[in-house]
DRENLUM-822614 format. One line per 8 residues: number of its first residue (from 1); their letters; for each residue x, y, z of N, C-alpha, C. Coordinates in steps of 0.2 Angstrom, whole numbers, plus 5000, padded with zeros to 4 digits. Layout:
N
NUM) a) X/Y/Z/X/Y/Z/X/Y/Z  ...
This chain:
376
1) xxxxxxxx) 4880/4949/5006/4886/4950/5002/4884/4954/4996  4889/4959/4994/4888/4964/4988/4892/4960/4984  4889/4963/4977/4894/4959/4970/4901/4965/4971  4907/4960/4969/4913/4962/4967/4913/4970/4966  4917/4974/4969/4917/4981/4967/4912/4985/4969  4906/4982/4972/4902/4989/4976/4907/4993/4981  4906/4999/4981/4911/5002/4986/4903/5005/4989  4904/5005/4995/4898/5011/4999/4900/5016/5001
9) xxxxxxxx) 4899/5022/5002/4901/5026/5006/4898/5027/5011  4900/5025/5017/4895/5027/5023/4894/5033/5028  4899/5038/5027/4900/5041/5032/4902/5047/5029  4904/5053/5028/4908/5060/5027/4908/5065/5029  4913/5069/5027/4918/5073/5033/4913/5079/5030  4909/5083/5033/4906/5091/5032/4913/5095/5026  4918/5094/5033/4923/5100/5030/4930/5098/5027  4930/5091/5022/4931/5090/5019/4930/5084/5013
17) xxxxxxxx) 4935/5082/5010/4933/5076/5005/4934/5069/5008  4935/5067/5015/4935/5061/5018/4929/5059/5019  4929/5052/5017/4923/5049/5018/4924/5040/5021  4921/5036/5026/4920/5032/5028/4917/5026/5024  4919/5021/5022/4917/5017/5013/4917/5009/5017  4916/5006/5011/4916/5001/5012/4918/4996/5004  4924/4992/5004/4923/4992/4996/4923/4983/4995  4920/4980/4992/4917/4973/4991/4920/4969/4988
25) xxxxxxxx) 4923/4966/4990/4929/4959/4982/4923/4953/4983  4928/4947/4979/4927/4939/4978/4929/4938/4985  4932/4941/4990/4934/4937/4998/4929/4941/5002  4928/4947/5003/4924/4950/5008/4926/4955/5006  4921/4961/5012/4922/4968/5012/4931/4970/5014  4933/4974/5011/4937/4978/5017/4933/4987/5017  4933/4986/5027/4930/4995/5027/4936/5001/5027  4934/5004/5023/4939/5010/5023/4939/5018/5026
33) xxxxxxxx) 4943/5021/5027/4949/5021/5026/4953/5015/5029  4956/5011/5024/4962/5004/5025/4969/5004/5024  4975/5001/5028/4979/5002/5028/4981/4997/5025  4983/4993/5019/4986/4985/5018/4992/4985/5019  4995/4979/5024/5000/4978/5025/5005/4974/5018  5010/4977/5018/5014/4973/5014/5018/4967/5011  5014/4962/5008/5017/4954/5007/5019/4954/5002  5025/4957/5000/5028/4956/4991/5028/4950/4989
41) xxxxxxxx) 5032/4946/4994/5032/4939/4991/5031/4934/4993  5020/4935/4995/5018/4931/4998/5016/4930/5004  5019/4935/5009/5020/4935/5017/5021/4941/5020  5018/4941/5023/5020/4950/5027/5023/4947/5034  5031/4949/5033/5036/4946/5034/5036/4945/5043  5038/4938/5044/5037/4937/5051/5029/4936/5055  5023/4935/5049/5018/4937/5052/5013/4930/5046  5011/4926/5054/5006/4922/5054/4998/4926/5051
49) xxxxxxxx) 4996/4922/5045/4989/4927/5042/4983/4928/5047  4982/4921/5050/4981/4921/5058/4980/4928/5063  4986/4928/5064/4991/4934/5068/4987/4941/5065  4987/4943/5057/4987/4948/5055/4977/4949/5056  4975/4944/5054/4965/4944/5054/4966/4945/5061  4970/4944/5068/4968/4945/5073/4970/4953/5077  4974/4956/5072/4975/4962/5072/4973/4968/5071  4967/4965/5064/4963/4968/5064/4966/4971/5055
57) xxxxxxxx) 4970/4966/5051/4971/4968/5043/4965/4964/5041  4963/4968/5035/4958/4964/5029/4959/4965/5024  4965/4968/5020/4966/4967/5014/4974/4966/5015  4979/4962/5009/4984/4963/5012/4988/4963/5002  4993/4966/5001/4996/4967/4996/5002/4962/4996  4999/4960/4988/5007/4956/4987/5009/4959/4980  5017/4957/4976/5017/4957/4971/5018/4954/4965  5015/4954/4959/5015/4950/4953/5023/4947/4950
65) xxxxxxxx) 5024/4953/4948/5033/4954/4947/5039/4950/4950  5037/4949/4957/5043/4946/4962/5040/4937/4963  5033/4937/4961/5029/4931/4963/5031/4927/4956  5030/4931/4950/5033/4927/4942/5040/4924/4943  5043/4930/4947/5050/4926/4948/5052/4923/4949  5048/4922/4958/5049/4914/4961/5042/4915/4966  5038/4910/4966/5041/4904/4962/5039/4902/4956  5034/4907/4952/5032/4907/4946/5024/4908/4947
73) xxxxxxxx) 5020/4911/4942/5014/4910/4943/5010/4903/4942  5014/4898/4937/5013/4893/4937/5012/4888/4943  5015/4888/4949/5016/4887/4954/5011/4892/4960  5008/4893/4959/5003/4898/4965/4998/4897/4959  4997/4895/4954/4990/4892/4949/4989/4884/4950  4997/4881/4950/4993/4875/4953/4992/4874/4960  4993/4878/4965/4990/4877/4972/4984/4879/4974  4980/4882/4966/4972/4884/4965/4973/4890/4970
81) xxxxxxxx) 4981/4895/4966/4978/4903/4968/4982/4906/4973  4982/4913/4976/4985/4916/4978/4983/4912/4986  4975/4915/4986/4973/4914/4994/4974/4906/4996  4974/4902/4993/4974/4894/4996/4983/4892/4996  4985/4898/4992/4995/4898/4995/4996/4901/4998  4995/4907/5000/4996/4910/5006/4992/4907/5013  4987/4905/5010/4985/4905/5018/4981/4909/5018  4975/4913/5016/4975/4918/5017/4968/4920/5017
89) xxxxxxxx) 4965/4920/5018/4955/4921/5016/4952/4928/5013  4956/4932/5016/4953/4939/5014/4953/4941/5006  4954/4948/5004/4955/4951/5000/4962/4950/4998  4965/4950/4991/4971/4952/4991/4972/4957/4985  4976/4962/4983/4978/4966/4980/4986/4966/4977  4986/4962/4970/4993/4962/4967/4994/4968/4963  5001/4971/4966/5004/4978/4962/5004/4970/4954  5008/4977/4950/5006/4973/4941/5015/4973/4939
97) xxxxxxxx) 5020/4976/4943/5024/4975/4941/5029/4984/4939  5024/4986/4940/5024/4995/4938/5028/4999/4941  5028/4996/4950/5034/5001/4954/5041/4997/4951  5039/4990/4951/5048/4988/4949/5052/4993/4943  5047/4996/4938/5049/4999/4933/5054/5005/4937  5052/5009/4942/5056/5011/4945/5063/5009/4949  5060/5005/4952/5066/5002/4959/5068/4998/4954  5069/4995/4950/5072/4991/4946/5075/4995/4939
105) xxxxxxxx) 5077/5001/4939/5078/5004/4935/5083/5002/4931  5088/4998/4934/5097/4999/4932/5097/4993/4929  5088/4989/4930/5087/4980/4926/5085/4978/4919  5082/4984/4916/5076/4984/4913/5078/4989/4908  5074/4987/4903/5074/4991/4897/5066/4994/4894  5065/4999/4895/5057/5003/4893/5058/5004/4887  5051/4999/4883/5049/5000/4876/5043/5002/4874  5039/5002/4871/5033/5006/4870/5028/5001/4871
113) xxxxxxxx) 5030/4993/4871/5025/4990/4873/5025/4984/4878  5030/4989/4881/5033/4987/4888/5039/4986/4894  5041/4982/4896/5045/4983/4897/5051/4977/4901  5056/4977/4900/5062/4969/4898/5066/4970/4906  5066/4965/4909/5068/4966/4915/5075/4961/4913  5080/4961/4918/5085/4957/4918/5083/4956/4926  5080/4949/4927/5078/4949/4934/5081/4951/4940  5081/4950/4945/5084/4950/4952/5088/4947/4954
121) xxxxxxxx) 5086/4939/4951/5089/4935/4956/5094/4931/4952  5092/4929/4947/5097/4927/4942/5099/4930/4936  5097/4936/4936/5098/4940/4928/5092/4939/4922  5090/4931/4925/5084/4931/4917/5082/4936/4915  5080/4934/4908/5076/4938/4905/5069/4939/4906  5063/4946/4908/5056/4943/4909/5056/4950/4905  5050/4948/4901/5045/4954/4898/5039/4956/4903  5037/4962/4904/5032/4964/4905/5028/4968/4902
129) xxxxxxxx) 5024/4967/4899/5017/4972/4897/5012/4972/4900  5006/4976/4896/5000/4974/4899/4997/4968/4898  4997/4963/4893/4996/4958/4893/4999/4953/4898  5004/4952/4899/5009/4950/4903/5005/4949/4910  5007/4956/4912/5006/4959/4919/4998/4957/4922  4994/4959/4915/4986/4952/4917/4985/4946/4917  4987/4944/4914/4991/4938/4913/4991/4934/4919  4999/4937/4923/4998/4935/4929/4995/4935/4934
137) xxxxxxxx) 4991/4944/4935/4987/4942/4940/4980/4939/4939  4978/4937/4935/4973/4931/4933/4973/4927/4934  4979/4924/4933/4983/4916/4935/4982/4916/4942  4986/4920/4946/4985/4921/4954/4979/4923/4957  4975/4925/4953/4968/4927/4958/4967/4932/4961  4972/4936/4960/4971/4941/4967/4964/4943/4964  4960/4948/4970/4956/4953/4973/4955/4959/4968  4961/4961/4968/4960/4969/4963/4968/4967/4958
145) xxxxxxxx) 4969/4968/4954/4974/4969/4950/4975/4976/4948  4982/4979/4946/4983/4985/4946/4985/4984/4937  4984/4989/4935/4986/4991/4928/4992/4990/4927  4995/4989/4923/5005/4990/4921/5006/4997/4920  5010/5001/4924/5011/5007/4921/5018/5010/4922  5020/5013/4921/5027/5017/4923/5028/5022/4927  5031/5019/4933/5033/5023/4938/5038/5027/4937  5039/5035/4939/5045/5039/4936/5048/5039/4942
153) xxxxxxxx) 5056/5042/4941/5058/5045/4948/5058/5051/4949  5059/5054/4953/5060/5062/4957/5068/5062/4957  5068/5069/4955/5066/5072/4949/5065/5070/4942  5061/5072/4937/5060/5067/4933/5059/5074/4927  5063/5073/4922/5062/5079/4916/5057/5078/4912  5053/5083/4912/5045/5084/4909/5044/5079/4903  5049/5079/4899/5049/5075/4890/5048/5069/4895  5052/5067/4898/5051/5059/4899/5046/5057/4903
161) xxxxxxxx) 5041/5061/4908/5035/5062/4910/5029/5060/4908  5032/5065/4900/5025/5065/4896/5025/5058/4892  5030/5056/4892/5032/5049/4887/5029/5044/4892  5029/5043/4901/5029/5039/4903/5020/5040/4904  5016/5046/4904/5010/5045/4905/5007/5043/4899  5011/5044/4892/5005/5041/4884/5007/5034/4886  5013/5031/4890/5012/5025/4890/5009/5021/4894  5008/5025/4899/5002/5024/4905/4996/5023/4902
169) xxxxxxxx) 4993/5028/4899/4987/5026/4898/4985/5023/4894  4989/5023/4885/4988/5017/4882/4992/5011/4886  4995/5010/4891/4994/5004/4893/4988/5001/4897  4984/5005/4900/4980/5005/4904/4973/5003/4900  4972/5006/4894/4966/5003/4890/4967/4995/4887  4974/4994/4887/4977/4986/4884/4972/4983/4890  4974/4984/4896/4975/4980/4902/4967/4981/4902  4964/4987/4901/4956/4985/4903/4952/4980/4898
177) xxxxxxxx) 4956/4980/4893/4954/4972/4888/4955/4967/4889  4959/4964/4893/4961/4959/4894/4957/4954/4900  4957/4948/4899/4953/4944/4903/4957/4945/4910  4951/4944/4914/4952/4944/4920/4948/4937/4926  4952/4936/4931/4950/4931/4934/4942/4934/4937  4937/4928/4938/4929/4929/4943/4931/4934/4946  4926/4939/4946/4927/4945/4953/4933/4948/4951  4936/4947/4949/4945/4951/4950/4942/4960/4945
185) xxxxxxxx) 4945/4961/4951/4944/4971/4949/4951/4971/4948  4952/4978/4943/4956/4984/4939/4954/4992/4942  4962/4993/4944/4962/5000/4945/4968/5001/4940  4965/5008/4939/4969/5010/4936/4975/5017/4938  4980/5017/4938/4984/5020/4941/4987/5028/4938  4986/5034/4941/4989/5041/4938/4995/5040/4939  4998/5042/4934/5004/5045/4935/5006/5054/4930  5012/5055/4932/5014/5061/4929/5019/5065/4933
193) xxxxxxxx) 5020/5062/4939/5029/5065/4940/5026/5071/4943  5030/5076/4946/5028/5082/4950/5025/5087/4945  5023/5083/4940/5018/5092/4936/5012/5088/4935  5008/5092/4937/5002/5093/4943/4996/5092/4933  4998/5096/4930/4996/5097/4922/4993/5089/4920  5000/5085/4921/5001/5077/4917/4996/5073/4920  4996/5074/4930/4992/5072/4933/4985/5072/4930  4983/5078/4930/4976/5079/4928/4974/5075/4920
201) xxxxxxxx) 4980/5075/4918/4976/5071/4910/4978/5064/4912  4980/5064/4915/4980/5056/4915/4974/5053/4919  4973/5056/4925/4967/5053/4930/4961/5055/4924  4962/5061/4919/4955/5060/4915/4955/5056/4910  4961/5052/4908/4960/5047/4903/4959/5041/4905  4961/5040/4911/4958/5031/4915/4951/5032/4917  4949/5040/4917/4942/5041/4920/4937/5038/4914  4940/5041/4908/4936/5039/4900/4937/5030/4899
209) xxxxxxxx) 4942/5028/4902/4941/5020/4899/4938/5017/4904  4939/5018/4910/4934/5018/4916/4937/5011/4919  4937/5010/4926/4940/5008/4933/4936/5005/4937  4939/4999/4940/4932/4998/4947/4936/5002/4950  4942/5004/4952/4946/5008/4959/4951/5011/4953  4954/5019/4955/4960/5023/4954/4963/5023/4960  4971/5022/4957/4977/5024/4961/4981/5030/4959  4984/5034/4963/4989/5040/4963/4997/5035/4965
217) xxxxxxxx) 5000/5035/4957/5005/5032/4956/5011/5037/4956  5018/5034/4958/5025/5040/4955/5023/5043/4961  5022/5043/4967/5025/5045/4973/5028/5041/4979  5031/5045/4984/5036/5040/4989/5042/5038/4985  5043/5043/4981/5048/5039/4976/5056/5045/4979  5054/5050/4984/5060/5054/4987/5060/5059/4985  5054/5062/4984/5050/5067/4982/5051/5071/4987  5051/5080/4989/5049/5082/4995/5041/5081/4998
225) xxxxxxxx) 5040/5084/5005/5030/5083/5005/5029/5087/5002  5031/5094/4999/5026/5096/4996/5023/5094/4989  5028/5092/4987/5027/5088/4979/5024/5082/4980  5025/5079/4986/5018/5073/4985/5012/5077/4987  5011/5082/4988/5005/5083/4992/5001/5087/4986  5006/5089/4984/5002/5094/4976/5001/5090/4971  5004/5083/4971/5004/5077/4966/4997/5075/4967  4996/5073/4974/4990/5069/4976/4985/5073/4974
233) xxxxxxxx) 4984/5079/4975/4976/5085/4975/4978/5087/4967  4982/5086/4962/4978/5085/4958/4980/5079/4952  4977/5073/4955/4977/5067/4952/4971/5065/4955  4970/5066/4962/4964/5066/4964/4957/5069/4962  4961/5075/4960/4952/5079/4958/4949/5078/4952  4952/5074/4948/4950/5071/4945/4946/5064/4944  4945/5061/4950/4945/5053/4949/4937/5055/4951  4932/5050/4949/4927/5051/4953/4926/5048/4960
241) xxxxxxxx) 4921/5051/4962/4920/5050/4970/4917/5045/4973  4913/5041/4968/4910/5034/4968/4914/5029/4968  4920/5030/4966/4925/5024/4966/4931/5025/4973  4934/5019/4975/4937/5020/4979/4945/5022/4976  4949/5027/4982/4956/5028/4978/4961/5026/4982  4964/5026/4982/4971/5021/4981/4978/5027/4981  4982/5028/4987/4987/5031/4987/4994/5027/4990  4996/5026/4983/5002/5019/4982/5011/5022/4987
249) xxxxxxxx) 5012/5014/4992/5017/5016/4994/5018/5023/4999  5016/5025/4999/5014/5031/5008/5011/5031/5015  5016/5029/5019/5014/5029/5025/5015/5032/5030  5016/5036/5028/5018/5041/5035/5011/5043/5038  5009/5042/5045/5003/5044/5049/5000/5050/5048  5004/5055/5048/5000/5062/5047/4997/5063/5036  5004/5059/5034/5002/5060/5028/4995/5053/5025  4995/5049/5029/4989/5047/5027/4982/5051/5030
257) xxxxxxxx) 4983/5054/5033/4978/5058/5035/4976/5063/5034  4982/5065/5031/4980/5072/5025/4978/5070/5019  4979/5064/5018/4977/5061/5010/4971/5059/5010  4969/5055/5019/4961/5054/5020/4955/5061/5015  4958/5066/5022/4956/5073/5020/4954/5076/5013  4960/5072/5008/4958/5073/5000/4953/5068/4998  4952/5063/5001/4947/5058/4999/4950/5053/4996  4954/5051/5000/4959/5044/4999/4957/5037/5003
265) xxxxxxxx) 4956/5032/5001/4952/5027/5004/4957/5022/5006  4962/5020/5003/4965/5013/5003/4975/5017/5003  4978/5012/5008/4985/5014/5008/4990/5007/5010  4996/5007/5006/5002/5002/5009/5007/5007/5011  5011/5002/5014/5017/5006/5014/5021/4999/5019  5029/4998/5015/5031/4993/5019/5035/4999/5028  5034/5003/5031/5038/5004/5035/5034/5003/5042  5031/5000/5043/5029/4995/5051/5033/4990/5049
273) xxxxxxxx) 5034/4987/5044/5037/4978/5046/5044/4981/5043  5046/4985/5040/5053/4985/5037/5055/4990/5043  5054/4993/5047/5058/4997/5051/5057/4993/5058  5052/4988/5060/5052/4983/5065/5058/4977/5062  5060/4978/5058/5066/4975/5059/5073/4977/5059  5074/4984/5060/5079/4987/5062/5079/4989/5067  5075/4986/5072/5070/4990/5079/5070/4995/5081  5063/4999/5075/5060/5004/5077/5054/5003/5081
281) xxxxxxxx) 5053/5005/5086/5046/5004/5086/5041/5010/5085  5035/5008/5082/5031/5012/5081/5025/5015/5088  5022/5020/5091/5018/5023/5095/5014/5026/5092  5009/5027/5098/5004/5033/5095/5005/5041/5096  5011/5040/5099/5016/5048/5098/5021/5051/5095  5026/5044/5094/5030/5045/5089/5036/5038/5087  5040/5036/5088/5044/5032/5085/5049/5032/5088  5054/5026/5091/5059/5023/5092/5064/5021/5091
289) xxxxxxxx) 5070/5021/5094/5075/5014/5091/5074/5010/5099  5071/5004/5098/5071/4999/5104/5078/4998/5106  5082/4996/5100/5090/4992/5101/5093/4996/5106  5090/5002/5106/5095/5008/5109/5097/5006/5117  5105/5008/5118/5106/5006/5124/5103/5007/5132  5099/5013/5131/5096/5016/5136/5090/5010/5138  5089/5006/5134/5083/5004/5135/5083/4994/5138  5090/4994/5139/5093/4988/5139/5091/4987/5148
297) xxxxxxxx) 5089/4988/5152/5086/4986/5159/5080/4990/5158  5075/4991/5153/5069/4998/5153/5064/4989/5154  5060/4991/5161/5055/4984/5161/5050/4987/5161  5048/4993/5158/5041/4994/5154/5041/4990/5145  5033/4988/5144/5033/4986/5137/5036/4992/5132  5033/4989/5127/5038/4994/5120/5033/5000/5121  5025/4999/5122/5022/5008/5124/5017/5006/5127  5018/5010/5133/5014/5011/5138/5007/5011/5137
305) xxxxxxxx) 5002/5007/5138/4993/5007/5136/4993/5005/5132  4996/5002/5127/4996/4997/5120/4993/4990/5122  4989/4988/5119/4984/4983/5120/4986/4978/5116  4992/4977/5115/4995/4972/5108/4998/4967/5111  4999/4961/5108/5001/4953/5115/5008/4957/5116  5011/4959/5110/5021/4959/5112/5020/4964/5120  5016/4970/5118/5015/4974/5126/5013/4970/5134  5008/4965/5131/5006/4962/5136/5009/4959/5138
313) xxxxxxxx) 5015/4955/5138/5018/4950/5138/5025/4952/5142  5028/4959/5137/5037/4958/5136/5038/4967/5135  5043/4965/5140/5046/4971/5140/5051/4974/5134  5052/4980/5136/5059/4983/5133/5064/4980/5131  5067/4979/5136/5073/4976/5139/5074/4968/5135  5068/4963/5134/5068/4958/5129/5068/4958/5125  5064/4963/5123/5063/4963/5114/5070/4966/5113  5074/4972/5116/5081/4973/5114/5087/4969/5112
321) xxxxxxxx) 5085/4965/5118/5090/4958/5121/5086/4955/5112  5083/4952/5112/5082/4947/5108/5083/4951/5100  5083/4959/5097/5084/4962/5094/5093/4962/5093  5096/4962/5098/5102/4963/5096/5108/4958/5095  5104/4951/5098/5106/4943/5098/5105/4942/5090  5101/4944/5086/5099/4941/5082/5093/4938/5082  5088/4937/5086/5083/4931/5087/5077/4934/5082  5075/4929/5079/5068/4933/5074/5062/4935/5078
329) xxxxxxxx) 5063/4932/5085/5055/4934/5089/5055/4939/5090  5062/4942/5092/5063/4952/5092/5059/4953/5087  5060/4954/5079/5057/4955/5073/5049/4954/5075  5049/4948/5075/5041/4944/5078/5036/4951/5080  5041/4952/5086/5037/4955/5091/5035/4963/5090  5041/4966/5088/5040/4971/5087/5035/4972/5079  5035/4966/5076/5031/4969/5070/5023/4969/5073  5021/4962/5076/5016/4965/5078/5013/4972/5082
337) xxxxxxxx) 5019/4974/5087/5017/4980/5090/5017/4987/5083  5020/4985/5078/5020/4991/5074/5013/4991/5069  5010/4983/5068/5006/4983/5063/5000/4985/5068  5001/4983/5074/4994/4985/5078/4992/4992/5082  4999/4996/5081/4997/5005/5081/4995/5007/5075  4997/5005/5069/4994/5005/5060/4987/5004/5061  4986/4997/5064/4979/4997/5063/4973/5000/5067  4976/5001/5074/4971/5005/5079/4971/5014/5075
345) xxxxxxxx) 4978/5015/5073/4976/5022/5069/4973/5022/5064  4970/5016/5060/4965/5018/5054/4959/5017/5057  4957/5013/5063/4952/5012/5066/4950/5019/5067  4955/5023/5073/4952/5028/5075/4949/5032/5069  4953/5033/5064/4953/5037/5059/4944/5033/5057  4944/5028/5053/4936/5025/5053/4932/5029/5059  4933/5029/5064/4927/5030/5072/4925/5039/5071  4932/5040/5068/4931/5050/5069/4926/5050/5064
353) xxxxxxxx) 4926/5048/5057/4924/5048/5052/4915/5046/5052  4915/5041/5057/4906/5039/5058/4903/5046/5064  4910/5048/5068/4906/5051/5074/4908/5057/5072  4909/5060/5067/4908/5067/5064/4914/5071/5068  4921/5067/5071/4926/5072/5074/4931/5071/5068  4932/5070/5063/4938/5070/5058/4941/5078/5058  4936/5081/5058/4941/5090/5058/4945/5090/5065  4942/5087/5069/4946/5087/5074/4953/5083/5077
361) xxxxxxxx) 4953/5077/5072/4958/5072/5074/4964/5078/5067  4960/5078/5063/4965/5083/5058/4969/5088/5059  4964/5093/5063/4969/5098/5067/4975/5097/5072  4973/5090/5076/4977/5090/5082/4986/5088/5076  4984/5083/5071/4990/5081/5067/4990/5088/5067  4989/5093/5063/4992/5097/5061/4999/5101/5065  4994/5103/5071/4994/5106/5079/5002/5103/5078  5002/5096/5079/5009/5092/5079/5014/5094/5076
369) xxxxxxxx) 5014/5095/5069/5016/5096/5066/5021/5087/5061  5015/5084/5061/5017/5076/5060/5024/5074/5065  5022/5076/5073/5026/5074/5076/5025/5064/5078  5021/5065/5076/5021/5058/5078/5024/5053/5072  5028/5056/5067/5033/5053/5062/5041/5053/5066  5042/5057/5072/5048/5058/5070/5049/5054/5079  5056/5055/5079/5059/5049/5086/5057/5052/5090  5055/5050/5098/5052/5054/5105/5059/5058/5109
């Protein structure tokens, strides 16, 4: 057992910046490159924690923000923490509050020493700062806690860019003073909106106050590829290479792979479980609608050589049936088969990585043209 925040690097790519890791909390390792599945509010929907360790997740993300509001952090403090409320043994990773500044735009009011939310559920009033936003995840426990920072939208006018990265970083030196829970790591999060300029001085000022992990924040926000992809390489090339990085909210196959490439260690994204409930299914070729008519007498599983229970077990034709009845087992069923091609694709991704073919699993995406994001 390594102390808290060892990250190893065990493995790298000759002909690029991808490398094979290993990064150490208060619960265990998780090996990287890793995909965390999505618990905002305490559960990765539909899915026994059980269910998810047997799938093959080890870190999983919940949020601070939505947790303060119900059931309160005072309630997940007196059940002694996140992991013995959830259920939950591994790693966890709490966002601080930061993306709501975006998705919650129409709620909230930005001040310089934080920011006033009119909440979700019943209009309360919550403040968030850095103090605040540690606060809670201290209370909670998690694994790694994320900095408080402000997330912008796409398009985003330069002046209010520059405004949201002075507040990023001095929020981010608040948040590095602040008490934290045993073991509990601090990344610190870039932002700077589609100019590439802002990016670079941010990743250099969180670099000077210094981080157990860096995040690349303000993308996935409806941005085109290319402006995530030019965000990410240069936020990235600033962070050092000893720490693990962090590329918040992006999950698209080909684009995690490209961002491995950059030297990207750690990823969420809700669209395995949020699109397995509109029944999408995910593949290792490309994407579905299961609901779809066609598929309504189809007594092949949902993909063919898929080694997931819902495959072993259940056809097409019932997961549609039980998708279009309404039944949660549909959802059930299909999230597993989605979160378990996510995590066979990081696997592979780790195996190319130790066995020296990453150029080659990167050319074929290419070759594709990230056809494996789009329907069959």
């Amino acid at each position: 057992m390594h102390n808290p925040g060892t990250f190893e690097i065990l493995a790298a790519d000759a002909s690029s910046q991808a490398r094979r890791g290993r990064l150490w909390t208060a619960h265990g390792a998780a090996d990287t490159p890793v995909f965390m599945p999505v618990g905002t509010r305490g559960t990765v929907k539909t899915m026994l924690p059980a269910e998810l360790e047997a799938l093959g997740a080890r870190i999983v993300l919940t949020n601070a923000y939505h947790l303060a509001v119900r059931p309160g952090a005072e309630v997940i403090e007196g059940c002694g923490g996140l992991h013995r409320f959830m259920g939950w043994p591994g790693p966890i990773l709490t966002d601080s509050g930061g993306y709501q500044v975006f998705s919650l735009s129409r709620l909230r009011t930005v001040r310089d020493d934080g920011v006033e939310f009119n909440n979700h559920v019943d209009g309360g009033r919550i403040f968030l700062g850095p103090a605040e936003a540690m606060d809670l995840q201290r209370r909670m426990g998690s694994d790694i806690a994320m900095v408080f920072d402000e997330c912008t939208p796409y398009p985003c006018a330069r002046e209010y860019a520059c405004q949201a990265v002075d507040k990023t970083i001095a929020w981010a030196a608040s948040c590095a003073g602040q008490a934290r829970a045993p073991g509990q790591l601090l990344f610190g999060i870039v932002q700077g909106a589609e100019y590439a300029d802002l990016r670079a001085r941010c990743a250099a000022a969180l670099v000077d106050i210094g981080f157990d992990g860096y995040a690349v924040g303000g993308v996935s926000v409806g941005e085109p590829e290319g402006v995530l992809r030019e965000g990410l390489r240069a936020s990235v090339a600033g962070l050092p290479a000893a720490r693990p990085r962090y590329l918040m909210g992006v999950g698209g196959r080909s684009q995690m792979l490209e961002a491995v490439a950059c030297g990207v260690d750690m990823f969420d994204c809700v669209m395995p479980t949020r699109l397995a409930r509109s029944g999408t299914a995910f593949t290792r070729e490309g994407r579905y609608a299961v609901k779809a008519g066609e598929y309504r007498t189809d007594d092949r599983p949902v993909e063919e050589g898929c080694g997931c229970h819902t495959c072993a077990r259940f056809t097409r034709a019932y997961v549609r049936h039980l998708l279009n009845v309404n039944e949660i087992l549909g959802v059930r069923l299909l999230t597993i088969h989605n979160l378990h091609v996510y995590f066979e694709f990081m696997r592979g991704v780790r195996t190319a990585l130790e066995e020296g073919t990453f150029g080659e699993l990167l050319r074929k995406s290419r070759a594709r043209g990230g056809a494996e994001e789009q329907r069959w």
